[in-house]
C-alpha positions in Angstrom: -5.7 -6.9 -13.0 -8.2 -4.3 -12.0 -10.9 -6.5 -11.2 -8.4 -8.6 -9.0 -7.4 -5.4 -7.1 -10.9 -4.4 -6.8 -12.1 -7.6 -5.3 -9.4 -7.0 -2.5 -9.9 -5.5 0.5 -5.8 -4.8 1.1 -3.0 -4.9 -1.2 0.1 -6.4 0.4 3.7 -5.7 -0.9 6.2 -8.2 -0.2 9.0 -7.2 -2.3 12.6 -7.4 -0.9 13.8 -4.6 -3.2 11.9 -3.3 -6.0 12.6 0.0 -8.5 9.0 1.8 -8.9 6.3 -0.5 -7.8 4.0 0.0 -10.6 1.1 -2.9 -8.9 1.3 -0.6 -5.8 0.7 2.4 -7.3 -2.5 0.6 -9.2 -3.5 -0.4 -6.3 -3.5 3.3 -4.9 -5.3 4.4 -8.0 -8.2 2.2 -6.9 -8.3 3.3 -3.5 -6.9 0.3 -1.9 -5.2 0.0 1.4 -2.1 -0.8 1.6 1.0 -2.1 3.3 4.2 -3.5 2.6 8.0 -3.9 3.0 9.9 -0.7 3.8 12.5 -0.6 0.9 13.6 2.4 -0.7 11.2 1.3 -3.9 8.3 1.7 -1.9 9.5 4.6 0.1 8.2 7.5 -2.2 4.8 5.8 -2.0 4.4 4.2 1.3 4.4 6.7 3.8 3.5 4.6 6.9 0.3 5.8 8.7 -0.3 8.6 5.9 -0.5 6.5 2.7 -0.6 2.9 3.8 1.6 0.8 6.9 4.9 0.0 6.1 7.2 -2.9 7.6 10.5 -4.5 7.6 11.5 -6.7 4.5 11.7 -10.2 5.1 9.4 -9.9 8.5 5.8 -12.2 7.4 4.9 -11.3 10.9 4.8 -7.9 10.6 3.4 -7.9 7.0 0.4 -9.9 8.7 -0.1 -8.2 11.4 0.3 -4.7 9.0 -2.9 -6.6 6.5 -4.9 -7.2 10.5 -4.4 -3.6 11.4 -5.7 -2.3 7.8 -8.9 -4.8 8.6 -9.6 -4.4 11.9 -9.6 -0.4 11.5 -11.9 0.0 8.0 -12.0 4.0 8.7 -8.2 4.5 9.3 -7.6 2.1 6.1 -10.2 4.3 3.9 -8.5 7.7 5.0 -5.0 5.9 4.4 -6.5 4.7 0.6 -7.6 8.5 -0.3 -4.7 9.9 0.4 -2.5 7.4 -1.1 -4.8 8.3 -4.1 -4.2 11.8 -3.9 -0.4 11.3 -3.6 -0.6 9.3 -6.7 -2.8 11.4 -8.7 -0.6 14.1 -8.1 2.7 13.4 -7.3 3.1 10.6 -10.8 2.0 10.5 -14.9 2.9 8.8 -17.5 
């Protein structure tokens, strides 16, 4: 799974509802930008505009156009990964 996430350029949560979302915190681990649904699973780890760009659940639209603004702005997205890494790193263990 690493490899996968490493090969991306954005990881993209579609869930509807979810607990704890392990993949997105891997993908945080890795420094990966992120976006996804706004559901109280991803809430803790998806701050939107600090930690990665969060959207309304069952919206494609938005999820898209969330993935297009992590793209088109590389900068933004890196400074969004790192401290998404940092809130992992410190805020979750084992």
């Amino acid at each position: 799974m690493a490899r996968i996430l490493a090969a991306s350029d954005v990881y993209a949560a579609s869930s509807r509802w979810e607990g704890l979302d392990i993949a997105l915190g891997e993908a945080k681990l890795i420094w990966r930008p992120c976006a996804g649904t706004s559901i109280s699973g991803h809430a803790d780890a998806l701050k939107y505009g600090v930690t990665g760009v969060a959207v309304p659940p069952e919206h494609p639209a938005a999820l898209a156009e969330g993935i297009a603004w992590l793209l088109n702005n590389p900068a933004a997205a890196e400074r969004m990964a790192a401290l998404a890494y940092e809130f992992i790193m410190k805020g979750f263990s084992i």
